[in-house]
C-alpha positions as CSV (number, residue, x, y, z in Angstrom):
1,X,0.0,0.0,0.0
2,X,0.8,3.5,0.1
3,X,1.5,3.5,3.6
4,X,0.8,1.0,6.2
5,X,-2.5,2.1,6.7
6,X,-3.8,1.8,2.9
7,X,-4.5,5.4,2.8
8,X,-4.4,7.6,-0.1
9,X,-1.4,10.4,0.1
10,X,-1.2,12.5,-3.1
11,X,2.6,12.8,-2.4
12,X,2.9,8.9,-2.4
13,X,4.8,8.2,-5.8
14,X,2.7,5.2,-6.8
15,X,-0.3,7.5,-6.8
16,X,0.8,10.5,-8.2
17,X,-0.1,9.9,-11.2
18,X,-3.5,9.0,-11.2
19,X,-6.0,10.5,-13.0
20,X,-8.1,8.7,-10.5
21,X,-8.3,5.1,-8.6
22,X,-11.1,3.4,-6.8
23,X,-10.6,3.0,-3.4
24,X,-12.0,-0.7,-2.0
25,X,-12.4,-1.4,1.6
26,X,-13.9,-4.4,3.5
27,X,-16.4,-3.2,5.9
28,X,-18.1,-6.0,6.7
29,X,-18.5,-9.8,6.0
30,X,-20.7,-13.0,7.3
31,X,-19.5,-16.6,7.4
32,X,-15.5,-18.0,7.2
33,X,-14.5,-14.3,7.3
34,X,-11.9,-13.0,4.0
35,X,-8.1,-13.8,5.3
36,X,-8.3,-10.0,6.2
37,X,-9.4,-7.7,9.0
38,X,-12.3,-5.2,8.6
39,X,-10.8,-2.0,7.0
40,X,-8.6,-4.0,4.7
41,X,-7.8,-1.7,1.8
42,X,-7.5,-2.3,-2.4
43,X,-6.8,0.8,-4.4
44,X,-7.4,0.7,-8.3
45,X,-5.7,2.8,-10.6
46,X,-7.0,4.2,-14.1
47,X,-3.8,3.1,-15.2
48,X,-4.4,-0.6,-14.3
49,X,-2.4,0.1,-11.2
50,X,-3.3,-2.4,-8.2
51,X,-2.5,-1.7,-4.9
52,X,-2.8,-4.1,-1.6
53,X,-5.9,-6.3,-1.3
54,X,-9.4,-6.6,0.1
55,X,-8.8,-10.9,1.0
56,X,-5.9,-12.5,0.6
57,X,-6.7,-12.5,-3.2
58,X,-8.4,-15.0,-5.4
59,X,-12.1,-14.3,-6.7
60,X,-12.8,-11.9,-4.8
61,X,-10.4,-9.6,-5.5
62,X,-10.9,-10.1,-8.9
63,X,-14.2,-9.5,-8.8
64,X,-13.4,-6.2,-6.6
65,X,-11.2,-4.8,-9.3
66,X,-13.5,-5.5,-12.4
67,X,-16.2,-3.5,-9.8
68,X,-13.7,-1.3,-9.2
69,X,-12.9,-0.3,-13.3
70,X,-16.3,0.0,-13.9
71,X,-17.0,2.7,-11.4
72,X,-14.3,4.6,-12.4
73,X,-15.4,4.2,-16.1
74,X,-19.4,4.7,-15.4
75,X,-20.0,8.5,-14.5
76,X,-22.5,7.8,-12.0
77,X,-22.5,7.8,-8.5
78,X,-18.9,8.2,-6.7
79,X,-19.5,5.3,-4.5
80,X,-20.7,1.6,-4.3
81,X,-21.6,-1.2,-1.8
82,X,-20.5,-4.3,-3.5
83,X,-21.7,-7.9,-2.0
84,X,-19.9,-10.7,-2.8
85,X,-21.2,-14.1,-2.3
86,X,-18.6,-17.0,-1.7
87,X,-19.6,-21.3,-1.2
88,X,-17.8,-23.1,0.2
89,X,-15.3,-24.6,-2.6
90,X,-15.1,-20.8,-3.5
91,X,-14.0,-19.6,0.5
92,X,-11.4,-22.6,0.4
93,X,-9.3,-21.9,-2.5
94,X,-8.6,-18.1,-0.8
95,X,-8.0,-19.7,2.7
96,X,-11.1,-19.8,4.3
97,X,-12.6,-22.2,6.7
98,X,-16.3,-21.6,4.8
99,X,-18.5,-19.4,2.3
100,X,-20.2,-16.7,3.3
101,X,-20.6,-12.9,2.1
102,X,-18.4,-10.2,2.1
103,X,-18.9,-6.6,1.6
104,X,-16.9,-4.1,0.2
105,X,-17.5,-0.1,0.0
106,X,-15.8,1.1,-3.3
107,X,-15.2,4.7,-3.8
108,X,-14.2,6.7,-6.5
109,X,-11.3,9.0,-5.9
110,X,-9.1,11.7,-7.8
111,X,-5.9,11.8,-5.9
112,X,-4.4,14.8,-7.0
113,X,-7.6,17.2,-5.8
114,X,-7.4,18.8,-2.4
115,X,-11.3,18.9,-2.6
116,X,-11.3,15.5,-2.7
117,X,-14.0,14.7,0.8
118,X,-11.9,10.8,0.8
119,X,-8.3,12.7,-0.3
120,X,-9.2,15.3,2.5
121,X,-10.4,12.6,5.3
122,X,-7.3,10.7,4.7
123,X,-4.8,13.5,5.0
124,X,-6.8,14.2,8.4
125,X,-6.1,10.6,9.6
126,X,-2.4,10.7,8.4
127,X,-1.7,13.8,10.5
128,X,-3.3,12.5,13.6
129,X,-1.2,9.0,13.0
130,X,2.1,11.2,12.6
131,X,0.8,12.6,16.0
132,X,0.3,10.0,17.7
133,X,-3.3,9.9,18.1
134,X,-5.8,7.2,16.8
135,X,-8.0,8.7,14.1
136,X,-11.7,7.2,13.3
137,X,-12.6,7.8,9.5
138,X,-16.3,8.2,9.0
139,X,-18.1,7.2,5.9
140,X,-21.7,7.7,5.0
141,X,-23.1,4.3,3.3
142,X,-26.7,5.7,2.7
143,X,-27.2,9.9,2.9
144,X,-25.3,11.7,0.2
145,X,-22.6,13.4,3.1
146,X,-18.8,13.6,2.8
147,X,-16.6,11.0,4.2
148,X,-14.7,13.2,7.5
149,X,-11.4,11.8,10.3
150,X,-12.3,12.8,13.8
151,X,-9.7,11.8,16.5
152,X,-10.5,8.5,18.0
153,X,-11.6,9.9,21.3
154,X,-14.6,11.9,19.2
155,X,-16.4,9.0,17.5
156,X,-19.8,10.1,17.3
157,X,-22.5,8.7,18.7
158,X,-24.6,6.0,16.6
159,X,-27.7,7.7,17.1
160,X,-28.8,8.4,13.9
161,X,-30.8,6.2,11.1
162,X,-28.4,6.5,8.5
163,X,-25.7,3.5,8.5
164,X,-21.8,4.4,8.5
165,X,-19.1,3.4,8.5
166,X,-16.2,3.1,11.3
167,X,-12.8,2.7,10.3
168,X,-10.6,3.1,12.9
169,X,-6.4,3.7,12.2
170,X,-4.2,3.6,15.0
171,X,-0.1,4.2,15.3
172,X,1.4,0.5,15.8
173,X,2.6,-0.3,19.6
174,X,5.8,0.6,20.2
175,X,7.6,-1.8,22.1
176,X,10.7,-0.8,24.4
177,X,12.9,-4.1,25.0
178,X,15.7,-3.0,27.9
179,X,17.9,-5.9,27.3
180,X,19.5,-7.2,24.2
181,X,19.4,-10.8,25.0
182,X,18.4,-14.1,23.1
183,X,14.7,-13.0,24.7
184,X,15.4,-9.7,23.1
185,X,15.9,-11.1,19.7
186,X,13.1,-13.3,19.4
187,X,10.6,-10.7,20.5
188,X,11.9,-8.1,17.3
189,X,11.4,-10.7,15.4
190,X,7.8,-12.1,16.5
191,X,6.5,-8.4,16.8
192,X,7.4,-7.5,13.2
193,X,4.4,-10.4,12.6
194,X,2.3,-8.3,15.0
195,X,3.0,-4.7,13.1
196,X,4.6,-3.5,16.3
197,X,7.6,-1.1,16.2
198,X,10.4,-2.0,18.4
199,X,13.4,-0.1,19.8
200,X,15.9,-2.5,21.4
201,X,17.9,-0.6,24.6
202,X,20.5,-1.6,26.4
203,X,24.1,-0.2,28.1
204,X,26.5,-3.2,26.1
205,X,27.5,-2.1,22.2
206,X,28.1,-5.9,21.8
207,X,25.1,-7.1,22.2
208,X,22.8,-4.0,20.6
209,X,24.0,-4.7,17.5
210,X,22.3,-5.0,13.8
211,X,23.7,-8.6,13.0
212,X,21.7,-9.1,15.8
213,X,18.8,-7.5,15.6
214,X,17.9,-7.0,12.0
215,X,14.2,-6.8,12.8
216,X,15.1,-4.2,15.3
217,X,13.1,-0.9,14.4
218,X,15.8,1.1,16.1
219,X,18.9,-0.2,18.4
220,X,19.7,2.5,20.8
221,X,23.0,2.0,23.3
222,X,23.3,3.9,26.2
223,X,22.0,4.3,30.1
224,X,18.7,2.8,29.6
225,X,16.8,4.8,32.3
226,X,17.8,8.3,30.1
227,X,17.3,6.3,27.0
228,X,13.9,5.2,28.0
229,X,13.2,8.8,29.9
230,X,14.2,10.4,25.7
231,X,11.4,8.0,24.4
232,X,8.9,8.9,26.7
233,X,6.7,5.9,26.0
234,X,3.0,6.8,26.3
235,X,-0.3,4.8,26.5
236,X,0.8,3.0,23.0
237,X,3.7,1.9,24.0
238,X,4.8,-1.0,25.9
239,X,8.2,-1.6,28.0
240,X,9.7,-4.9,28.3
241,X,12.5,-5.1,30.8
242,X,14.2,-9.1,30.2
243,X,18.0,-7.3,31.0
244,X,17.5,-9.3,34.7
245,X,19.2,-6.8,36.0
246,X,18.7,-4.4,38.7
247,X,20.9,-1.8,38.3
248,X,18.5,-1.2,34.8
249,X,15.1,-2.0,36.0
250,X,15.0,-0.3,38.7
251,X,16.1,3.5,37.3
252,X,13.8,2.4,34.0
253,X,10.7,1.3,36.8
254,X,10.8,4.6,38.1
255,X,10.7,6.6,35.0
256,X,7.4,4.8,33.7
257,X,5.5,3.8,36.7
258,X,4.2,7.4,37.0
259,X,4.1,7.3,33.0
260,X,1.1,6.9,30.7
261,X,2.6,4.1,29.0
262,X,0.0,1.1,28.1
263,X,2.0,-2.0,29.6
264,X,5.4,-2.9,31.4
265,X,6.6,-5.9,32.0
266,X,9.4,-7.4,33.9
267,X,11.2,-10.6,33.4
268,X,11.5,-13.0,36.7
269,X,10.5,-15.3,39.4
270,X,7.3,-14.3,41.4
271,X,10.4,-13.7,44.6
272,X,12.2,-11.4,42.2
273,X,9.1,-9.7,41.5
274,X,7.8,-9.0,44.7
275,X,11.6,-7.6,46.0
276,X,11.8,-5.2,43.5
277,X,8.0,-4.3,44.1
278,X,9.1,-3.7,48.0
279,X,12.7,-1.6,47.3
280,X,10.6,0.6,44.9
281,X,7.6,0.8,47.7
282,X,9.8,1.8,49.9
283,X,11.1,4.7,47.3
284,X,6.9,5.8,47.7
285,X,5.5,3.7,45.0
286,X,1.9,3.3,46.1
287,X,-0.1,-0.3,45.5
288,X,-2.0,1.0,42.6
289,X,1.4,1.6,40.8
290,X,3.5,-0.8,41.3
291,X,0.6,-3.7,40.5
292,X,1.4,-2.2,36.8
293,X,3.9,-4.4,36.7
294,X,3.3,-7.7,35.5
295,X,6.2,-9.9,36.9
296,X,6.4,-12.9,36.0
297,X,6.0,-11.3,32.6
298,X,4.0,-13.1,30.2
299,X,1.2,-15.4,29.6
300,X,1.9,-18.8,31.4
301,X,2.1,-20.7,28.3
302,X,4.5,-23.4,30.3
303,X,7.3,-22.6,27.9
304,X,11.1,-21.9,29.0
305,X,13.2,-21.8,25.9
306,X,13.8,-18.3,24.8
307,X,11.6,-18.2,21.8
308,X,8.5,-19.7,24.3
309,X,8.6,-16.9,26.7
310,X,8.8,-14.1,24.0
311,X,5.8,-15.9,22.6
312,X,4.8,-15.5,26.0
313,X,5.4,-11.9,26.8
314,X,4.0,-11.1,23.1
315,X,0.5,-12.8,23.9
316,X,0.4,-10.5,27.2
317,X,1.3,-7.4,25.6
318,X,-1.6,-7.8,22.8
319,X,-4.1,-9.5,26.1
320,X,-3.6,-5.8,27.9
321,X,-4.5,-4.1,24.7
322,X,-7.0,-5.7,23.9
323,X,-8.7,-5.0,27.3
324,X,-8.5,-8.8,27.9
325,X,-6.1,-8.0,31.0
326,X,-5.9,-5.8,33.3
């Protein structure tokens, strides 16, 4: 795509130029689900130009494209609700576990105009991702209004009669390892599969290295504590300390305990735990804070090889943001 969100950037040089494309998003779907998440994008060139996909490809998409030409070629209206039936032979061959339907909202869009109601919604959710912030993109499916980006915290309410669609972008989870172990390594290289962005801290230039860490996002070597005070993780970021080591956790504890940031995590027995949970009450870490840390880290999967408990700490991470743990 574009950009990892699928959204459509004038400046992008795939796009620029387009005369116009058809922009194709799954919004909704019954049955064995389409290989993709709701909000999957598919962008269709004049030029013959395809970009990303709507399933993991197959019929569907095929069908999406010819639906897509044809709205750009038509003159009519600037947007369609396509329905796409699937059996069961039909789900199977794209990876499916059964037929169903899926829908997908095409819209016809000139890139290059700054009038553009999709071009204009998207640039709203782009600057709101380069913030920082969430960003919910509304789109009429029945009244004739414009497609609009409100920050994630303003999604209106659903109290109207007209349906709409929700698509909700957010900025991937960062995710501050302290410790460039074998741990370390594994969990770069499982979070790339999770779209998470990872920045790998620790005091030794031996270990933080790029041979090691070549799915590393960034590798920064240094104090941890100032490193991780520079980073200033917030509430979409999580902080993984596996260093076992107290002269880091500790100083790196104290700078996000009082922080926003959205997990932390700290690698060790349930005795290790609770002694650095006592030196940092006695510092005047209150209950409430110091139950943010979840030590032993991880999901008790009953794994110990390295690869097992990054698995481990990887499936807590994701629980917590998720709202499936506290």
């Amino acid at each position: 795509m574009p950009n990892a969100f699928g959204l459509i950037d004038p400046n992008d040089p795939e796009l620029r130029d387009e005369q116009a494309v058809a922009l194709a998003t799954l919004i909704g779907g019954s049955g064995g689900g389409s290989g993709k998440k709701i909000g999957a994008k598919m962008i269709v060139g004049r030029s013959g130009r395809i970009i990303g996909g709507v399933t993991i490809g197959g019929c569907v998409d095929a069908q999406v494209v010819e639906a897509a030409d044809a709205l750009m070629t038509d003159g009519g209206a600037g947007q369609r609700l396509l329905s796409i039936s699937l059996d069961d032979d039909e789900a199977f061959e794209i990876g499916l576990t059964c037929g169903g339907t899926l829908d997908v909202l095409l819209t016809r869009v000139i890139p290059s105009s700054e009038s553009d109601p999709t071009v204009a919604a998207h640039r709203r959710a782009l600057e709101l991702l380069e913030a920082g912030e969430a960003a919910v993109i509304v789109t009429p499916l029945d009244a004739p209004a414009e497609t609009q980006t409100l920050p994630a915290s303003e999604i209106p309410d659903a109290g109207t009669d007209s349906r709409v669609f929700l698509d909700r972008v957010a900025p991937p989870l960062t995710l501050v390892i302290v410790g460039a172990g074998q741990i370390a390594m594994t969990l770069t290289r499982l979070a790339r599969e999770l779209d998470m962005r990872t920045v790998v801290v620790d005091g030794r230039d031996r270990y933080a290295t790029a041979a090691r860490f070549p799915d590393a996002g960034e590798i920064r070597v240094g104090m941890p504590s100032e490193i991780v005070a520079e980073l200033a993780p917030g509430k979409n970021a999580a902080v993984v300390l596996v260093a076992h080591d107290y002269k880091y956790e500790l100083p790196v504890l104290r700078q996000v305990l009082r922080s926003p940031v959205g997990y932390i995590g700290l690698l060790g027995s349930r005795k290790r735990g609770a002694a650095v949970r006592d030196l940092l009450a006695a510092e005047g870490f209150t209950a409430n804070e110091l139950a943010r840390v979840h030590t032993p880290i991880g999901l008790d999967l009953g794994g110990k090889r390295p690869e097992e408990v990054a698995l481990s700490i990887l499936a807590e991470v994701v629980a917590v943001r998720n709202g499936k743990r506290p």
